[in-house]
Every structure is written in structure tokens, then in C-alpha cells.
C-alpha positions as a printed NumPy array, in Angstrom:
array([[  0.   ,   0.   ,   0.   ],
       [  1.798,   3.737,  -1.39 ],
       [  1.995,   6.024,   1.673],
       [  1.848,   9.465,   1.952],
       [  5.705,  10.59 ,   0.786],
       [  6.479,   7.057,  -0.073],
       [  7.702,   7.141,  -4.174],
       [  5.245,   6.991,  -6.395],
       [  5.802,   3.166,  -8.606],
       [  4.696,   4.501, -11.786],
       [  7.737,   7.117, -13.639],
       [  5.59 ,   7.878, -16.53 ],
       [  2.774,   7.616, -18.787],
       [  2.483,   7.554, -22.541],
       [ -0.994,   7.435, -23.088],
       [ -3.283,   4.442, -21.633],
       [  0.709,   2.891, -21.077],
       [  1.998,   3.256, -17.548],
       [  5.58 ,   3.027, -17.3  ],
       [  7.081,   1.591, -13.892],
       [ 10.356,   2.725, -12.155],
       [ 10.934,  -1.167, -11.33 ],
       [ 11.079,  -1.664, -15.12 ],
       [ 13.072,   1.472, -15.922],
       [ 15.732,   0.888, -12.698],
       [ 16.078,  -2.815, -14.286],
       [ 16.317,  -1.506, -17.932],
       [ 19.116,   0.833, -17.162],
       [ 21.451,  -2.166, -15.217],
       [ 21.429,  -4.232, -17.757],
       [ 22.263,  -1.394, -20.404],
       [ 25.002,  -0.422, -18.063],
       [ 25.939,  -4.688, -18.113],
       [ 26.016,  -4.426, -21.508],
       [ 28.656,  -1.45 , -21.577],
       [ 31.043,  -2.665, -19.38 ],
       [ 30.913,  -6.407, -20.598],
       [ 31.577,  -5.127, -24.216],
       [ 34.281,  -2.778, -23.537],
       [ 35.868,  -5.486, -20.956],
       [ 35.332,  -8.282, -23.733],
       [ 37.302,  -6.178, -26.48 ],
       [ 40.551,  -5.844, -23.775],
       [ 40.399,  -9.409, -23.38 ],
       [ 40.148, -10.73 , -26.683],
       [ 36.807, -11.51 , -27.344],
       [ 34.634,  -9.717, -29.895],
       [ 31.873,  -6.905, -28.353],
       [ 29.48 ,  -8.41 , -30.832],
       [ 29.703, -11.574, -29.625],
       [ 29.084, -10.64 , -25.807],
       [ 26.112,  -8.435, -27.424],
       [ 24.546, -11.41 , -28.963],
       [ 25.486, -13.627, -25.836],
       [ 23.372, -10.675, -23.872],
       [ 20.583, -11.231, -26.51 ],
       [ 19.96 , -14.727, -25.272],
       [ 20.888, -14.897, -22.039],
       [ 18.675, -11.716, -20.466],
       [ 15.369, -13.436, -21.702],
       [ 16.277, -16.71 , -20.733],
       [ 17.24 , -15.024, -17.025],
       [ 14.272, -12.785, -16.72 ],
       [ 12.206, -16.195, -17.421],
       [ 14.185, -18.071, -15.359],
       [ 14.087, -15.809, -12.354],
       [ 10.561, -15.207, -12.815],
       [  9.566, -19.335, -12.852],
       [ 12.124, -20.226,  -9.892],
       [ 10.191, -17.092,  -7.897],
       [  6.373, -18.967,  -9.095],
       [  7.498, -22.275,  -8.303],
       [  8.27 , -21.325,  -5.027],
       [  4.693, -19.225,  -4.429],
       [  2.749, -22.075,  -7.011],
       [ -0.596, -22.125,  -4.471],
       [ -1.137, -18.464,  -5.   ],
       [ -0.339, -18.883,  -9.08 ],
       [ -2.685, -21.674,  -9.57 ],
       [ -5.085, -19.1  ,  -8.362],
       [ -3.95 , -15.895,  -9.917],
       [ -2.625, -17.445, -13.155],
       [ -2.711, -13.714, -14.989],
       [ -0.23 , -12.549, -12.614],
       [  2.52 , -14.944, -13.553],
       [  3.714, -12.726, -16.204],
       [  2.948,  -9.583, -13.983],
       [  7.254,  -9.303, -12.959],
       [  6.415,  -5.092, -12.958],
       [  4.497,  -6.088,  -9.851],
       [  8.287,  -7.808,  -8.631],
       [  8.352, -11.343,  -7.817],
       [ 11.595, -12.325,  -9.826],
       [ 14.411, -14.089,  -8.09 ],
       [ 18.148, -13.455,  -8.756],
       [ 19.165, -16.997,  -8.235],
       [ 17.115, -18.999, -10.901],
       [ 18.202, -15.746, -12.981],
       [ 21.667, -16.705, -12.221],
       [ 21.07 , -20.591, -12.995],
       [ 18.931, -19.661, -16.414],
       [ 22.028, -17.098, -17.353],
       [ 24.638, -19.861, -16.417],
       [ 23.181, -22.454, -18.828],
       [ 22.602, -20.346, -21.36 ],
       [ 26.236, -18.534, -21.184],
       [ 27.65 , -22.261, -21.111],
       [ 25.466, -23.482, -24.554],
       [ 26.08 , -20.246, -26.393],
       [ 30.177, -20.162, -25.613],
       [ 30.046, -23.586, -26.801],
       [ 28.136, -23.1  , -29.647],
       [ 30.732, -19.793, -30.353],
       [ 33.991, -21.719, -29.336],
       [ 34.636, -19.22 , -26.976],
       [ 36.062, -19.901, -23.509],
       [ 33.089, -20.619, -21.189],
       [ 34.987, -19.28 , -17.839],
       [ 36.583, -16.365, -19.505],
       [ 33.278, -15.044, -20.522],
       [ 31.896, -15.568, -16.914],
       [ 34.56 , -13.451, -15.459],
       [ 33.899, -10.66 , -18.013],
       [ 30.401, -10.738, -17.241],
       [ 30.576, -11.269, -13.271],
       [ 31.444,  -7.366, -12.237],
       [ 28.834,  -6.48 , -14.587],
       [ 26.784,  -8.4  , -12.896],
       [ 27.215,  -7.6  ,  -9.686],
       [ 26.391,  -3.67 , -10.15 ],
       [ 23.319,  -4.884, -12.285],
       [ 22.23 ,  -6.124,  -9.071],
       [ 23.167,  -3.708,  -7.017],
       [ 21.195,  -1.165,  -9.071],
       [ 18.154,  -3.527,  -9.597],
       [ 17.583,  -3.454,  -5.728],
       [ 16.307,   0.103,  -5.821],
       [ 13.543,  -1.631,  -8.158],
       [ 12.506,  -3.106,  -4.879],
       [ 12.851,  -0.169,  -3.164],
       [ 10.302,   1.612,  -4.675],
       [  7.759,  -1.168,  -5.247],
       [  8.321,  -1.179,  -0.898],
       [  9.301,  -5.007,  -1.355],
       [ 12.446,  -7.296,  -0.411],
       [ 12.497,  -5.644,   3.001],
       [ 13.291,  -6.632,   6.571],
       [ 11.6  ,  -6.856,   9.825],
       [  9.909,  -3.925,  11.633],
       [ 12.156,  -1.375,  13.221],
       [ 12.175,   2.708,  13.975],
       [ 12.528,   5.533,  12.191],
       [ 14.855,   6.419,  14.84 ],
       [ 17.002,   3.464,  13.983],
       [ 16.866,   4.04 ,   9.674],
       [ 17.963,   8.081,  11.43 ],
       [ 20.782,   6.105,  12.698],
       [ 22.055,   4.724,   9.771],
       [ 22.442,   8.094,   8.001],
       [ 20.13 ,   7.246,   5.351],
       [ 18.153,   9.887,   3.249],
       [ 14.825,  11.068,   4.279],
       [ 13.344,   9.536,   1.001],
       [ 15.273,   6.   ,   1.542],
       [ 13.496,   6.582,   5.442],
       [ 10.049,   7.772,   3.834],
       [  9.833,   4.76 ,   1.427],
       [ 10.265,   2.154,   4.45 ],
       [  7.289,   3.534,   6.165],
       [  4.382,   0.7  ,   4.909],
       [  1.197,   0.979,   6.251],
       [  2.299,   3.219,   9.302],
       [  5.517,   0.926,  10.169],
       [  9.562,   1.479,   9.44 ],
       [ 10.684,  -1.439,   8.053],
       [ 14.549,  -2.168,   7.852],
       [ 15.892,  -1.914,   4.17 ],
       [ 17.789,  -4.916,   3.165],
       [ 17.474,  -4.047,  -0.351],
       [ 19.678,  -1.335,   0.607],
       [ 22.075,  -3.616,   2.248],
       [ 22.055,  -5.72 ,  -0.303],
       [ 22.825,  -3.074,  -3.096],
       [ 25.724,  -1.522,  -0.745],
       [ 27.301,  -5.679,  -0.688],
       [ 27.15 ,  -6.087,  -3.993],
       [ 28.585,  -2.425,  -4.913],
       [ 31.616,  -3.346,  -2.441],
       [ 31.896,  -6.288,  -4.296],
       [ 31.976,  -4.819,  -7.618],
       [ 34.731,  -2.673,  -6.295],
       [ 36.78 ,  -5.594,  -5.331],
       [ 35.776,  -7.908,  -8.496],
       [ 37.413,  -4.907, -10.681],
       [ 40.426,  -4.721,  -8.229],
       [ 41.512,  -8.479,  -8.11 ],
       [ 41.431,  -8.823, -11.689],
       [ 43.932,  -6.475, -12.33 ],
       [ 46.091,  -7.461, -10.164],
       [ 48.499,  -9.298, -12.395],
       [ 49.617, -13.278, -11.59 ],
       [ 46.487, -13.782,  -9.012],
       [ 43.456, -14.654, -10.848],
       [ 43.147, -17.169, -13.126],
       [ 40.823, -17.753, -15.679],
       [ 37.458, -18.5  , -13.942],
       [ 38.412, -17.045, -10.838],
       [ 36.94 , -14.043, -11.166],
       [ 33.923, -15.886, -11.892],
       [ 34.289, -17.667,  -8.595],
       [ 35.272, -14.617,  -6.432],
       [ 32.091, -13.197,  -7.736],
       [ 29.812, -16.069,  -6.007],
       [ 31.744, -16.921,  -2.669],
       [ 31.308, -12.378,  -2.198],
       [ 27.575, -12.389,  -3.489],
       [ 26.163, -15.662,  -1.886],
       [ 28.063, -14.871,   1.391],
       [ 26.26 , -11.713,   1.945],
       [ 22.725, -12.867,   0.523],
       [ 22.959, -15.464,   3.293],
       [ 22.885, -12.884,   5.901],
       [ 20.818, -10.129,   4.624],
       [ 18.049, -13.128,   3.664],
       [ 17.598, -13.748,   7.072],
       [ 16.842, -10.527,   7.593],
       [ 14.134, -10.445,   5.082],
       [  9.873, -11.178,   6.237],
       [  9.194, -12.305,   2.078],
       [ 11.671, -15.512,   1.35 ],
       [ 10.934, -18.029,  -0.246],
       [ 10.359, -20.721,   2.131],
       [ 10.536, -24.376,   2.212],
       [  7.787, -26.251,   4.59 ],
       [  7.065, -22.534,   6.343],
       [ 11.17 , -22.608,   7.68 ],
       [ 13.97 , -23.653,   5.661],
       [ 15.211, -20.018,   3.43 ],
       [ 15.545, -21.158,   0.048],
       [ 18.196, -18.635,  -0.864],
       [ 20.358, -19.405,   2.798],
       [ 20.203, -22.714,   1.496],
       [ 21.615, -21.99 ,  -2.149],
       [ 24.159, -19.53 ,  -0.884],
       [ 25.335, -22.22 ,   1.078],
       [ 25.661, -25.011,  -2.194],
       [ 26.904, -22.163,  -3.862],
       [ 29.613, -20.626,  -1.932],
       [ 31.048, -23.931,  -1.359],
       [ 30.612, -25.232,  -5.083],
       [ 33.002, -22.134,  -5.814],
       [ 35.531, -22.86 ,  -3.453],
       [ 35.966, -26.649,  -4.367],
       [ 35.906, -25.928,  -7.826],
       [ 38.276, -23.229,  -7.284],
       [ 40.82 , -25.435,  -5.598],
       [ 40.002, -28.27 ,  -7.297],
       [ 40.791, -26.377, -10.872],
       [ 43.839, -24.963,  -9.25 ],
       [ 45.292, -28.769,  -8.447],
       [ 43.916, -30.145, -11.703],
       [ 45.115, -27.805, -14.261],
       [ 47.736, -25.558, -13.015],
       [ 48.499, -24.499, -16.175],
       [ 45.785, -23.065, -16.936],
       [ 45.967, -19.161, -18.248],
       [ 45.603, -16.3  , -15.561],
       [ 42.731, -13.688, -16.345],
       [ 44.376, -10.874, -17.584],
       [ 46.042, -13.159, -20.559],
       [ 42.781, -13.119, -22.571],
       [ 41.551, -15.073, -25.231],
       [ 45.336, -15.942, -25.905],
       [ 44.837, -19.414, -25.204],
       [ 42.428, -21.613, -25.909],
       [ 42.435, -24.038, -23.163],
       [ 39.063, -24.857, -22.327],
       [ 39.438, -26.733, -18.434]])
């Protein structure tokens, strides 16, 4: 329910067609994906067109993905609202089956483009990162992916701005904003993704990929158990705790793992120059 000084969920109309911020805040991360995987994928050897076209599967496939992973999880309510399955301006997407669509779809079209699977992942994962970080404010002003009640006295104390303060207020109560927390993780991380992989002799190919999940699901396990709307398995069980869990420690097995198995494989920063595919 929109309260008084709360931000209003629609940015703009163009005749009978109202246009949402939660669509325009998502539009303009993946447009800024886009620029930063292209111009990262030319350094590294790999053709801007071909990340373009990559982009042209894969954010369909991830929008759908995230969007059935978030329904499967709420199917009661779907079976009896099926018009609002396709209603994702309303929210109800979830960045972890958008992840696992993306993945798969990265993985075919690489193959299909004899490009290097894991060097593509690392050029996409800072990208990433800030896409999510910026998506979050979609949340933000639908007044969603929040946190238990709290004070305004408390939000006061975190030095937020009166409108971040304003839009927690729901129906009379402050809410804490873990959308907020969430954004400010995953901008530290996109920070750090863009530091380690310069650093020359430290990451190697896929490793940025990796750093990118053991930083992301690490903080998502906290800040979900912060949040009142997970997605819940029998009424206790996170979904998203439990998948930051099988994902941060996927990373780091399959990091050491790769390390032990093929320690010649190429570090990050070498490129397309080799074609090694482990």
C-alpha cells in the first residue's frame, strides 16, 4: 500500500501505457551490463558483438528463469492468480534462478561460439554484480524485499536519506531496508571484483567468476535472514540461505580443485590468448 511521501511506482505515462520505475531501474542495469561487458570483452580478446549477442539470449532466458524459480516457489497463490505470472512489474523475480537460467545459457552459447566458457563468466561477473546492485532500488520503490519492523529512529541512525526513510514507512511501520544492504554488498563487491582482476599473476581464468559467487552468496545469506518475504521451504527452511550455502562452497571446491587439476591453466588478464578450455 503507497503512503503518503512514499515514491510513487509509476515514472511515466504515454498514453493508456503506464511506465514503472521497477522496469526502468532494471532496464538501465542491464544497459550499463552491456557497456562494461563489451568494452571489458574487447581488452580481453573476445569480440563486443559476440558478448552483445550472448546478452541477446541470455537476459530473456534469465528474466524467465528468475521469474519461474520465484512462481514455483509461491505455485498455491499462481494456480489461483494465473494472470499474474507474467505480472514481474508487480516484482516477484528471483536473482538466483536468474543466475542458474544465465549460467546455462552462457555455457550453450560459448560452446556453440567456441569461446572460452569461464573467460566469458569473469567478463560478465562485475557487470553483474552492479546490475544487481542497481536492480535493488527496483525493490525499493515497489516497498518489497524488506526486513523486519524497526524505527525511524534506527533508519535516522544509519544516516540514510529522508526519502530512503520515507519509502520504508508501509502501512504506518519502518521497516529495515535490506534491499539497501544488499545493493551496498554487492557495490563493495563490484569494487573488489574490478580490483583483483587487475592485479596481475592472481586470478586465473574463472576465478573471477568464482570470487564473484563466494562475495555475493556470502552476503545474501545474511541479509536473507533478515528479510519477512523468502521463499520458504515447509514454512522454515530459506531457500536462498540454502543456495548460498551449495553455492559458496561449489566455488571454493571448484576453485581449488581447478587450481590442483590444471595448473596451467591461463591467468585472467592473458585473454583469449589461449584456448584451453578446463
Amino acid at each position: 500500500m503507497l503512503q503518503l511521501g512514499a515514491i510513487d511506482p509509476i515514472a511515466f505515462s504515454l498514453g493508456g501505457l503506464s511506465v514503472r520505475w521497477y522496469g526502468v531501474i532494471i532496464a538501465s542495469a542491464v544497459l550499463l551490463a552491456i557497456f562494461l561487458g563489451t568494452n571489458e570483452s574487447e581488452k580481453r580478446g573476445i569480440k563486443s558483438d559476440d558478448i552483445i549477442d550472448m546478452m541477446l539470449w541470455a537476459l530473456p532466458i534469465s528474466i524467465i528463469g528468475a521469474r519461474l524459480y520465484y512462481v514455483a516457489f509461491e505455485l498455491p497463490y499462481y494456480l489461483k492468480n494465473p494472470a499474474e505470472i507474467i505480472a514481474i512489474w508487480n516484482g516477484g523475480i528471483a536473482i538466483y534462478g536468474g543466475l542458474i537460467a544465465g549460467g546455462l545459457t552462457v555455457y550453450w552459447f560459448t560452446r556453440k561460439r567456441g569461446l572460452n566458457f569461464w573467460l566469458v563468466l569473469d567478463i560478465a561477473a562485475p557487470s553483474v554484480i552492479i546490475a544487481q546492485a542497481i536492480g535493488r532500488w527496483g525493490n525499493f520503490v515497489n516497498q518489497e524485499a524488506h526486513g523486519e519492523a524497526t524505527t525511524k529512529a534506527f533508519l535516522e541512525g544509519l544516516h540514510l536519506p529522508a526519502f530512503i526513510i520515507n519509502n520504508m514507512q508501509i502501512d504506518g511501520i519502518y521497516y529495515q531496508p535490506t534491499f539497501f544492504y544488499e545493493s551496498m554488498w554487492n557495490v563493495l563487491g563490484f569494487i573488489l571484483l574490478l580490483i583483483l582482476r587487475r592485479r596481475k599473476g592472481l586470478l586465473k581464468r574463472g576465478e573471477v567468476a568464482f570470487s564473484y559467487v563466494l562475495w555475493y552468496s556470502f552476503g545474501r545469506f545474511f541479509i536473507e535472514g533478515m528479510r519477512t518475504d523468502s521463499l520458504l521451504i515447509g514454512n522454515t527452511i530459506r531457500v536462498s540461505q540454502i543456495l548460498s550455502i551449495v553455492l559458496f562452497v561449489g566455488a571454493l571446491v571448484l576453485w581449488i580443485y581447478r587450481r590442483k587439476k590444471y595448473p596451467e591453466n591461463p591467468y585472467y588478464l592473458d585473454g583469449a590468448e589461449f584456448s584451453k578450455v578446463a
